[in-house]
N, C-alpha and C positions, 0 to 999 in steps of 0.2 A: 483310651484303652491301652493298656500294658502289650508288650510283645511279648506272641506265643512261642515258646520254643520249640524248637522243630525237633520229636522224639524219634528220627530216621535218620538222621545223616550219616550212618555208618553203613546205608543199603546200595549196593551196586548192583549194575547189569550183568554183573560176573555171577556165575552159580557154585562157584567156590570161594570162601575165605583169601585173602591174600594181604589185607589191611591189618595191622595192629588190632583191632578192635570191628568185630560185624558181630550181625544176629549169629543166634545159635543155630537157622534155618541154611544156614550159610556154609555152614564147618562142614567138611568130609567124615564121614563113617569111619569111627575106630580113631578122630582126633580127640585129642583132650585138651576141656578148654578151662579156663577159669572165668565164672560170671561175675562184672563190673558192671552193669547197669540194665535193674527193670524198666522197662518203659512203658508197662500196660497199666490200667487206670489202678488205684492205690485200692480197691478191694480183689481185684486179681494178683495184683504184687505182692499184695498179704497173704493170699491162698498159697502161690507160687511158693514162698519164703517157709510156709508149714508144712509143706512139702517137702522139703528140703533146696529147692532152687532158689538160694539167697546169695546176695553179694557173697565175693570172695569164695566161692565156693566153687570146687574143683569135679567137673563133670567130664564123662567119658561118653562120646558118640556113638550110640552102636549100629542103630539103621536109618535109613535116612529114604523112605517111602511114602507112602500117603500121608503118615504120623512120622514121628521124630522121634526116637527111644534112647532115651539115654539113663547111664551108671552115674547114680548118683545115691551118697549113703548107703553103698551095696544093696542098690535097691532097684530092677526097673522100673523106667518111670515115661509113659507113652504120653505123648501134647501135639498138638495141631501143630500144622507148620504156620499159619496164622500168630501161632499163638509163639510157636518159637520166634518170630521175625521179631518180638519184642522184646526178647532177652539177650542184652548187646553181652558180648564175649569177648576174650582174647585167648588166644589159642597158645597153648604150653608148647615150650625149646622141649626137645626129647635131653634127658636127663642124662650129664658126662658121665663115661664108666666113673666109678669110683673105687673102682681098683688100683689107677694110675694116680701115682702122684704129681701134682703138678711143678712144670721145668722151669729155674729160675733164669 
């Protein structure tokens, strides 16, 4: 038999984000993340993905209760927290003024 690969390694006893890379169950309220990796079985991934929660794709947290809600495609979009544990993230740098120019 072939080894399974373990589709949790980014889960910690912490109940905030603080790794490079955790579920989306994970992130604070009002973070914005970017998703890097489905892990739920490959006809929920497809669902998730028509939805608009596909790779690369740039999600904003907005409550973080029973359900998960998040801004995505100017859209809300309510999911289990179950079901968030499976979509790994990384969470976005808050963007430099861009007013300043930068000092050589």
């Amino acid at each position: 038999m072939g080894q399974q690969k373990d589709r949790t390694p980014h889960q910690s006893a912490s109940a905030v984000c603080t790794r490079p890379l955790c579920p989306l169950s994970r992130v604070q309220a009002g973070a914005a993340v970017r998703i890097k990796e489905l892990c739920a079985s490959p006809e929920v991934a497809c669902r998730l993905r028509e939805m608009g929660l596909a790779e690369e794709q740039i999600v904003k947290l907005l409550a973080k209760q029973s359900h998960i809600v998040c801004k995505v495609c100017n859209a809300r979009l309510g999911i289990s927290s179950p079901l968030a544990d499976t979509i790994i993230v990384e969470p976005l740098e808050p963007a430099p003024a861009a007013a300043e120019p930068e000092k050589v």
